[in-house]
VODRENZA-124206 format. One record per residue: x, y, z of N, C-alpha, C, O in turn. Coordinates in steps of 0.02 Angstrom, whole numbers, plus 50000, padded with zeros to 5 digits. Layout:
N
[[X, Y, Z], [X, Y, Z], [X, Y, Z], [X, Y, Z]],
...
This chain:
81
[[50615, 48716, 49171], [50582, 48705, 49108], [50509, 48684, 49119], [50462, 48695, 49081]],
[[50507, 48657, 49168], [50443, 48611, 49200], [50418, 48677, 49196], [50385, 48686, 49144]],
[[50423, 48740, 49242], [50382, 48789, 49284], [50358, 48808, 49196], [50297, 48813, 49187]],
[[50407, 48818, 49130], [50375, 48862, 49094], [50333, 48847, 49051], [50305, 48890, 49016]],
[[50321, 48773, 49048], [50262, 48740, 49045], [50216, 48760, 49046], [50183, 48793, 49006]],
[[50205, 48734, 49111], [50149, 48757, 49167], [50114, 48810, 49149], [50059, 48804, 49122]],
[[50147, 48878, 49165], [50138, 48945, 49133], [50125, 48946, 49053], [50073, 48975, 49037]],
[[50157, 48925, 49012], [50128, 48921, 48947], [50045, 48906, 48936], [49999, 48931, 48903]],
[[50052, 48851, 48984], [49962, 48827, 48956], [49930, 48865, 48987], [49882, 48887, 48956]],
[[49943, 48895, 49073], [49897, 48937, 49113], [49893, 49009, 49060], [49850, 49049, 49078]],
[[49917, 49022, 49024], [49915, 49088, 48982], [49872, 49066, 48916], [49823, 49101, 48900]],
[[49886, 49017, 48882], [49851, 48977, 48847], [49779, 48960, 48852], [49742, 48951, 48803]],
[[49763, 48956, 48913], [49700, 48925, 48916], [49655, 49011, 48966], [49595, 49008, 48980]],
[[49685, 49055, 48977], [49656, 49102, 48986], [49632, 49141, 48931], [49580, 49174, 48927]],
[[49683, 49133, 48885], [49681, 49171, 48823], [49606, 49145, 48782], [49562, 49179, 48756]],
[[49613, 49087, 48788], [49543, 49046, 48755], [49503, 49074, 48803], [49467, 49119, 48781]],
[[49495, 49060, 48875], [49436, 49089, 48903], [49404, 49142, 48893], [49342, 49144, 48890]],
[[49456, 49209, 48885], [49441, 49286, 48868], [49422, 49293, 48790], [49374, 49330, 48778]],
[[49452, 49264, 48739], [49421, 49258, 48688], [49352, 49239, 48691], [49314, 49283, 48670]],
[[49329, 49191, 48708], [49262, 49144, 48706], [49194, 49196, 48752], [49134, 49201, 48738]],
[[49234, 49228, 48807], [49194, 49296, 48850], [49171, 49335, 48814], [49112, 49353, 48815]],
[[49236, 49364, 48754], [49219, 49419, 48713], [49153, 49398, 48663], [49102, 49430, 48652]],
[[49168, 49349, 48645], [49114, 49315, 48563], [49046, 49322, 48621], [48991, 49342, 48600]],
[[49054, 49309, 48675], [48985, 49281, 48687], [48952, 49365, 48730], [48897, 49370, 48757]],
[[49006, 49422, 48725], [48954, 49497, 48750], [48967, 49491, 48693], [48915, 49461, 48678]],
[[49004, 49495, 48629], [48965, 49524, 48573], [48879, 49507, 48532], [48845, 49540, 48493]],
[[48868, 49432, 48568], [48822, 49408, 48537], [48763, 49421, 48564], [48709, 49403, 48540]],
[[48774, 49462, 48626], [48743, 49477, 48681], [48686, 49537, 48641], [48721, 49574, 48606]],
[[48614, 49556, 48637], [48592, 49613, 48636], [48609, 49676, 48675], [48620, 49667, 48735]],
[[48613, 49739, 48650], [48638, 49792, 48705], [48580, 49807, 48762], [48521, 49807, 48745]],
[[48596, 49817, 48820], [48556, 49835, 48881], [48510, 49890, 48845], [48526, 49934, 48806]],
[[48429, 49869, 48877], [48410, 49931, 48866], [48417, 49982, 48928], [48436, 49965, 48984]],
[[48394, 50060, 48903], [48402, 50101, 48944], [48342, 50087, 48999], [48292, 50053, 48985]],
[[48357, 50124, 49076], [48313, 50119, 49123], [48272, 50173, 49105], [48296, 50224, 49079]],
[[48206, 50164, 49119], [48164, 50207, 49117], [48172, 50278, 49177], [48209, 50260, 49222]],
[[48153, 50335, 49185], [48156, 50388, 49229], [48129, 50375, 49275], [48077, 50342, 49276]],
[[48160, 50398, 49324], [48131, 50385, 49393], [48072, 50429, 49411], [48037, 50427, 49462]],
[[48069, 50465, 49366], [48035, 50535, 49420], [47938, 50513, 49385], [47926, 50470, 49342]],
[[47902, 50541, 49409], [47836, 50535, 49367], [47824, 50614, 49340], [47856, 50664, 49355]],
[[47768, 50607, 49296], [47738, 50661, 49243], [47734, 50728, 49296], [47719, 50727, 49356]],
[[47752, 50787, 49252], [47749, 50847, 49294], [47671, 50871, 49324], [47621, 50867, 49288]],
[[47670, 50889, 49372], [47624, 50928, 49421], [47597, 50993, 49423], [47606, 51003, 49483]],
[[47578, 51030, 49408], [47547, 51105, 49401], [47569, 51130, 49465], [47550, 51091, 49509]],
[[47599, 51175, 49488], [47606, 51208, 49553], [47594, 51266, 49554], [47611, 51298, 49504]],
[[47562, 51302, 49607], [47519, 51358, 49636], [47540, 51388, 49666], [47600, 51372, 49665]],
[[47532, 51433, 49703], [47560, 51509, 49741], [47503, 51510, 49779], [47447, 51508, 49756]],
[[47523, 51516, 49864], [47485, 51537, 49892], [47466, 51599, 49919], [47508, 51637, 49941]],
[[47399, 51615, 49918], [47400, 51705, 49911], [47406, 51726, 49986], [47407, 51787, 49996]],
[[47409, 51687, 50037], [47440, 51714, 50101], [47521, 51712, 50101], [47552, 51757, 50129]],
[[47547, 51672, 50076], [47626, 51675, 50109], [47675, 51669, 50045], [47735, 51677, 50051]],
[[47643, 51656, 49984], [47663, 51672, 49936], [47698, 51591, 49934], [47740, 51597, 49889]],
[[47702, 51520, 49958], [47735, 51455, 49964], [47704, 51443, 49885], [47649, 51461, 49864]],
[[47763, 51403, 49846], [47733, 51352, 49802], [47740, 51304, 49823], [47787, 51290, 49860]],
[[47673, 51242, 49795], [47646, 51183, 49792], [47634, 51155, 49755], [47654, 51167, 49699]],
[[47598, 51107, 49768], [47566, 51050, 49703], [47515, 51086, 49708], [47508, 51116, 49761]],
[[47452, 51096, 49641], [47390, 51103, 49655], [47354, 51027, 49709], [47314, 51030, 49756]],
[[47374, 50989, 49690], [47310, 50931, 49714], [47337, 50939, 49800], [47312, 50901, 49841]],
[[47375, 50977, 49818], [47403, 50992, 49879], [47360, 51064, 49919], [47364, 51080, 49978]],
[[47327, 51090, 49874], [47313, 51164, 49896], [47274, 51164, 49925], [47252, 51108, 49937]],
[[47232, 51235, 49964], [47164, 51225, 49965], [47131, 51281, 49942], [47165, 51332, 49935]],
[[47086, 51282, 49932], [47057, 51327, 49897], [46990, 51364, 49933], [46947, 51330, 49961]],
[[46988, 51449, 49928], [46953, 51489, 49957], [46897, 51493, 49928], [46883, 51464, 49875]],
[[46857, 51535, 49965], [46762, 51558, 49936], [46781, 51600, 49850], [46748, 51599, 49798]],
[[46847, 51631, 49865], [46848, 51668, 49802], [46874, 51647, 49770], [46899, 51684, 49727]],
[[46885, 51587, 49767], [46937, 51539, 49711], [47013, 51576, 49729], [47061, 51589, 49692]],
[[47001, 51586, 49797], [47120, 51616, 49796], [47120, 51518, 49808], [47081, 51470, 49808]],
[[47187, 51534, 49817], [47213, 51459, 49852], [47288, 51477, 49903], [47337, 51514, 49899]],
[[47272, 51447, 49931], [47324, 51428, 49999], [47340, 51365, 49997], [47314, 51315, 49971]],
[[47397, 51377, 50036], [47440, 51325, 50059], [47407, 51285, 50118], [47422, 51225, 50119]],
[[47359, 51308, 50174], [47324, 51276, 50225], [47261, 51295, 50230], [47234, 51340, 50199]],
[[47233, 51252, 50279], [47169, 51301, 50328], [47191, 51339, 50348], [47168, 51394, 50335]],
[[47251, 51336, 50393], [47242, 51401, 50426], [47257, 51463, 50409], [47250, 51511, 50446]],
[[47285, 51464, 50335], [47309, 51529, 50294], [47244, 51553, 50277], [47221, 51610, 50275]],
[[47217, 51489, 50263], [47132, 51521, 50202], [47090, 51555, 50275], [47049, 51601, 50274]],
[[47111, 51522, 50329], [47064, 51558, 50372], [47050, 51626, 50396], [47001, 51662, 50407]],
[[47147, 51631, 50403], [47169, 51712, 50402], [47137, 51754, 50356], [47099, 51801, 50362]],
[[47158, 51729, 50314], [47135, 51772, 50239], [47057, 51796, 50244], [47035, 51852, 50235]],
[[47021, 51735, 50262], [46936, 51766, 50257], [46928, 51805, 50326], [46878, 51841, 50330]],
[[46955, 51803, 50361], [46930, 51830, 50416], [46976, 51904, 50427], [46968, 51935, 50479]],
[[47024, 51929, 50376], [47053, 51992, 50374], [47022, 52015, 50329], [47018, 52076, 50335]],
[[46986, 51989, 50268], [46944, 52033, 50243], [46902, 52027, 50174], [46864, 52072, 50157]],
């Protein structure tokens, strides 16, 4: 009789605990959302030697306004023709 005691109040006094949990997320404001991880989109380019896309602020850019992916593409390029 003793043990069901015991157990009565340990159920008793959880029950209050989980009640009193609930009142206090309801009173709670809702989380806001996280912001995006990623940043603002980038313009990307084609390079006229190998055909790679890039970032523009990544490129480089020829006498004739082409753009490449390197020096050493833009170099090919002027010096084939």
């Amino acid at each position: 009789m003793k043990y069901l005691l015991v157990l009565a109040v340990v159920f008793i006094a959880i029950w209050f605990w989980r009640k009193g949990r609930q009142e206090e997320l309801r009173s709670r404001p809702p989380p806001r959302p996280a912001p995006p991880a990623v940043g603002a989109p980038t313009e990307m380019v084609r390079c006229a030697q190998c055909g790679l896309h890039l970032p523009a602020s990544d490129a480089v850019r020829g006498n004739a306004g082409q753009i490449y992916c390197s020096a050493a593409h833009r170099k090919a390029a002027e010096e084939r023709g």
